[in-house]
C-alpha positions in Angstrom: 0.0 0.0 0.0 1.1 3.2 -0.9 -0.8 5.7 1.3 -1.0 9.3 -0.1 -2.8 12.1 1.2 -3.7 15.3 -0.9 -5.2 18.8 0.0 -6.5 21.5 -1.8 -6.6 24.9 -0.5 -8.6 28.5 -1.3 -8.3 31.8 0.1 -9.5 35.3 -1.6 -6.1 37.6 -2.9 -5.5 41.3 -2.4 -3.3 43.6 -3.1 -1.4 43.4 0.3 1.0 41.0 -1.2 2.9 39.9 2.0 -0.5 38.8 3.1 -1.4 37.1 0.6 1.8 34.7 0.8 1.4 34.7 4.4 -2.2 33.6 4.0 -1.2 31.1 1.6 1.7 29.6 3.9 -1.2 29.4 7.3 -3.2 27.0 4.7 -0.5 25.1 3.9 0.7 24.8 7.6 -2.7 24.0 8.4 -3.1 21.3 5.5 0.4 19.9 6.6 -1.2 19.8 10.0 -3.7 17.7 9.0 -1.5 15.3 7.7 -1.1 16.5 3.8 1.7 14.9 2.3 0.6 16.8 -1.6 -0.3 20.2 -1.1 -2.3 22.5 -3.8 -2.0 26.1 -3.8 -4.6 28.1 -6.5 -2.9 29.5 -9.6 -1.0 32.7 -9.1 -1.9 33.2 -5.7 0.9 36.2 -4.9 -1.8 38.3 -6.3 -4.5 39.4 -7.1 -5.8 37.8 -10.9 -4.3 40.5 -12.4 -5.4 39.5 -16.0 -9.3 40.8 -15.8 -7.6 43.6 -18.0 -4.9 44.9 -19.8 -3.2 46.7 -18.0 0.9 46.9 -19.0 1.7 48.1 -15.1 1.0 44.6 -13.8 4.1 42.8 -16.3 6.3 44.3 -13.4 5.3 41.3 -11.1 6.9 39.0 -13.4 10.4 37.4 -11.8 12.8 35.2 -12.9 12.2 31.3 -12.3 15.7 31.1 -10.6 16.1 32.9 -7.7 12.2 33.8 -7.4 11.4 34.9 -4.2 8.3 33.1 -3.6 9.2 29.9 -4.9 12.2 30.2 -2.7 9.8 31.0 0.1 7.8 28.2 0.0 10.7 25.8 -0.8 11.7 26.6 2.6 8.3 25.3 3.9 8.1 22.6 1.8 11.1 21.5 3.5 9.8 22.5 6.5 6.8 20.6 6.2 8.2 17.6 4.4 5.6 17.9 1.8 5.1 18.4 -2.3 4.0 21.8 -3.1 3.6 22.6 -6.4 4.4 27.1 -6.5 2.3 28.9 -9.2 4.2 32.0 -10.3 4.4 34.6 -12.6 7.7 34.0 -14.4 9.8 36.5 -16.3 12.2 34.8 -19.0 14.3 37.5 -20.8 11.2 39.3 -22.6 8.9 36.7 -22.4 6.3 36.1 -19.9 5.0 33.0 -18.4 2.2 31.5 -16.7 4.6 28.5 -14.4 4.7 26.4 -11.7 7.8 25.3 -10.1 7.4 21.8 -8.5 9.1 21.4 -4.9 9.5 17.7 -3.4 9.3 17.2 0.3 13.0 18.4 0.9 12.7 21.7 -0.8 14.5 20.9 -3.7 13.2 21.8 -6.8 12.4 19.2 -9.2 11.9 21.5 -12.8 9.6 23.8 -14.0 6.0 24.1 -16.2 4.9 26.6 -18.6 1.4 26.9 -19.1 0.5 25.7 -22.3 -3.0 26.3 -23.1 -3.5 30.4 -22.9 -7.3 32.1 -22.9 -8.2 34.9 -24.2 -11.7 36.7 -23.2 -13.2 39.5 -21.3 -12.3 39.3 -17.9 -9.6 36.6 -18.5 -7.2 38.7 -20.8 -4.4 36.2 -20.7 -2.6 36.5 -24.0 -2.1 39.9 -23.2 0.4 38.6 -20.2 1.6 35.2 -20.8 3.3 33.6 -23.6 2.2 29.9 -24.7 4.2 27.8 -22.5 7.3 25.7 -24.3 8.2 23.1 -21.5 5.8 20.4 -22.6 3.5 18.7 -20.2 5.5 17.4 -17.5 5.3 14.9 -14.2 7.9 14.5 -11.8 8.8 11.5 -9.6 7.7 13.3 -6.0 8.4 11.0 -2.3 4.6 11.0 -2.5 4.3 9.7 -6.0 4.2 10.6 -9.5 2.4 13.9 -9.9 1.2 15.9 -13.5 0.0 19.3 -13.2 -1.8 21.7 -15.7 -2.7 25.1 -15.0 -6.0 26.4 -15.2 -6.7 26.9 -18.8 -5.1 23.0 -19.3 -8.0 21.6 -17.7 -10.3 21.8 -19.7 -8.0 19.8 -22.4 -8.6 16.0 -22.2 -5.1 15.5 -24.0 -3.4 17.4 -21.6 -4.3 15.0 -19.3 -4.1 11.8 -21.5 -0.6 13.1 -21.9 0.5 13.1 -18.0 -1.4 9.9 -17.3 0.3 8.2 -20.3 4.0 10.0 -19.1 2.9 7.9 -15.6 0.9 10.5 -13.6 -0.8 9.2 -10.6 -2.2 12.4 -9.5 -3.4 15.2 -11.7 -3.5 18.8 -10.0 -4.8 21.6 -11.4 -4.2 25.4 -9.9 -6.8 27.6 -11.0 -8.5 30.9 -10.6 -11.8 31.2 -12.4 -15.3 32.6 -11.2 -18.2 35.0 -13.5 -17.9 36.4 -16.7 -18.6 39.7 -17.1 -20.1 40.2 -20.5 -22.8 37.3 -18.8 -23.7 37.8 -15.4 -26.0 35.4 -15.6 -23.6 32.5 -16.4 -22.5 29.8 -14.2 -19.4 27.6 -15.2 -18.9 26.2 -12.1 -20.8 23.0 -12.8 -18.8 22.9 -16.0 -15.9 23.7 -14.6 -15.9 20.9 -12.2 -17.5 18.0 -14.6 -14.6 17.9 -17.0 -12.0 17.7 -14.5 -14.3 14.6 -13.0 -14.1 13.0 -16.5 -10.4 13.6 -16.3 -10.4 11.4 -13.4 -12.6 9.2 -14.8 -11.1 8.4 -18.2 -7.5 8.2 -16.9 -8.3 6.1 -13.7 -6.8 8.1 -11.1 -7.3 11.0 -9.0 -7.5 14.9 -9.5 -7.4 18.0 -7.5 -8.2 21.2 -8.3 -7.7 24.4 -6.1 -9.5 27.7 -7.0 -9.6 31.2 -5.2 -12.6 33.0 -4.2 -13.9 36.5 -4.2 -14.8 39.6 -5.9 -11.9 40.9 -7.5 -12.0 44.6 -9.6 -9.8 45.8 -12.3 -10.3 49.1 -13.9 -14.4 48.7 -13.6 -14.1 45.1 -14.3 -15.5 43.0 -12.1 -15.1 39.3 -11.6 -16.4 36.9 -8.6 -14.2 33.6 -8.5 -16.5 30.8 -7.0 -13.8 28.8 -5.3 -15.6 25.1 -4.9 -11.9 23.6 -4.7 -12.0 19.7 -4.9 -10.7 16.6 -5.1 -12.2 13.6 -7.1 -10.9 9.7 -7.1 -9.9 7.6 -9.2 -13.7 7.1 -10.7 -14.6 11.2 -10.9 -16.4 10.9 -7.7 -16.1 14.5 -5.8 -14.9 12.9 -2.1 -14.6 16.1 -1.0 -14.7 19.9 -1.6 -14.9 23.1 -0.3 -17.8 25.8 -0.5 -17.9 29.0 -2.8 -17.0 32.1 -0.6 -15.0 30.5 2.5 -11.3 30.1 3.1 -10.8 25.9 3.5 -8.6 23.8 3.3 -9.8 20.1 2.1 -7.8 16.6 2.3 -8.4 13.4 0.9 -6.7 9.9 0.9 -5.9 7.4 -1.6 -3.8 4.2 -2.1 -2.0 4.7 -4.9 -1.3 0.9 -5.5 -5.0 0.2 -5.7 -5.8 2.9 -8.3 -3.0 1.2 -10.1 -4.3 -2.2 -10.0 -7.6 -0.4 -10.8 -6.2 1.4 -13.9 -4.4 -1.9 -15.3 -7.5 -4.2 -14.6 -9.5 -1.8 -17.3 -7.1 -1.8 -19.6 -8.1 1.7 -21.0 -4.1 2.0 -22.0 -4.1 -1.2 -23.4 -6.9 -0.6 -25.8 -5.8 2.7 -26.8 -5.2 2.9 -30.8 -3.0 5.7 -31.1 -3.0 5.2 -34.9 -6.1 6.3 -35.2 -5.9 9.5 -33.5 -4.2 11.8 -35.9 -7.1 14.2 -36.3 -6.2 15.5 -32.6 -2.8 16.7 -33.5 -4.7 18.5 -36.9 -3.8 15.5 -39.3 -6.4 14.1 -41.7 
């Protein structure tokens, strides 16, 4: 048996940006307390989403991957803690701008990098203003709590993104996220959305996925958006085992044996029965 035990986390973001990290480290303290060994912090969570607009001021908070402060901060406590914690960041490469993650193993080192691949593009979620399309390829790293794959926001809602990690070995997807309302439609909920695809993600590949989201009204020049936080954690079959509610601070944990959702995974033989050949229309072929 191979015992692992994952947490998501939410909090809201403002533009006190010292307590925002410290926020962020309390939720992972109190996750680690709890008995987290894989700990999720929501995308970008230094600052506010500063991608509602376009507004060039906000490129500033961009820092280089090596050296950056708050992945170096939370290295530390990874360390600390002796846990995984994937560190969303805004990264600065020479002119370029990413949308990364650094991934930090239980003894603070860090174990490489991810670029965001999948960038969006729409009122209130102005990405391709700020981020350049990631280059790294999907990646998974060999963590002392397993083998984890992680997309960023946008990436979820890509089934091959996450065909891609589970067939690199993945046993654990995790997503970091920040969306909520859109403001040209009020009246729109994609929370149920939001949540189902990531489910089938779990589903389809067999093993489980964690998503961590922030929460609260957030404004940029007039803009408004509302993120609906409902952080979760699904198994192995896309059942939701547990999950946190739309406007509160949480922190949620879950448990799985990692050797079971193996066996699981090779008894269906979902990998086995793949036909690859088949498939070229998804990379634009035929």
């Amino acid at each position: 048996m191979r015992k692992v035990t994952i947490a998501v986390t939410q909090f809201a973001c403002t533009w006190d940006l010292p307590a925002n990290l410290d926020r962020a480290e309390a939720l992972v303290r109190r996750a680690a307390a709890g008995g987290a060994q894989v700990i999720l912090l929501q995308e970008l969570f230094a600052t506010p989403y500063f991608c509602i607009t376009e507004a060039p001021r906000h490129l500033a908070l961009a820092e280089p991957m090596a050296g950056h402060p708050v992945v170096a901060r939370f290295a530390a406590l990874a360390r600390e803690l002796g846990v995984v914690l994937p560190v969303s960041v805004f990264e600065r490469a020479g002119e370029a701008h990413f949308n990364s993650l650094a991934m930090v193993d239980a003894d603070g080192s860090i174990l490489g990098s991810y670029r965001k691949s999948h960038i969006p593009q729409g009122p209130g979620y102005e990405e391709k203003f700020y981020f350049t399309p990631g280059d790294t390829g999907f990646r998974v790293w060999d963590t002392a709590f397993g083998r984890v794959g992680v997309g960023i926001c946008w990436d979820q809602w890509f089934p091959e993104a996450a065909r891609a990690m589970a067939l690199m070995g993945a046993e654990m997807l995790l997503y970091p996220t920040a969306i909520g309302s859109e403001p040209p439609a009020p009246g729109y909920d994609s929370q149920p959305h939001w949540e189902m695809v990531m489910r089938g993600h779990a589903a389809a590949n067999i093993l489980p996925v964690a998503a961590s989201n922030r929460i609260g009204l957030e404004e940029q020049e007039g803009r408004e958006v509302t993120f609906y936080g409902t952080s979760f954690i699904a198994d192995q079959t896309g059942q939701v085992v547990t999950q946190a509610g739309r406007d509160t601070e949480d922190v949620r944990l879950a448990s799985f044996d990692l050797d079971a959702v193996r066996d699981l995974r090779r008894s269906w033989g979902l990998f086995r029965d793949r036909r690859p050949e088949l498939y070229g229309a998804l990379a634009g072929f035929g």
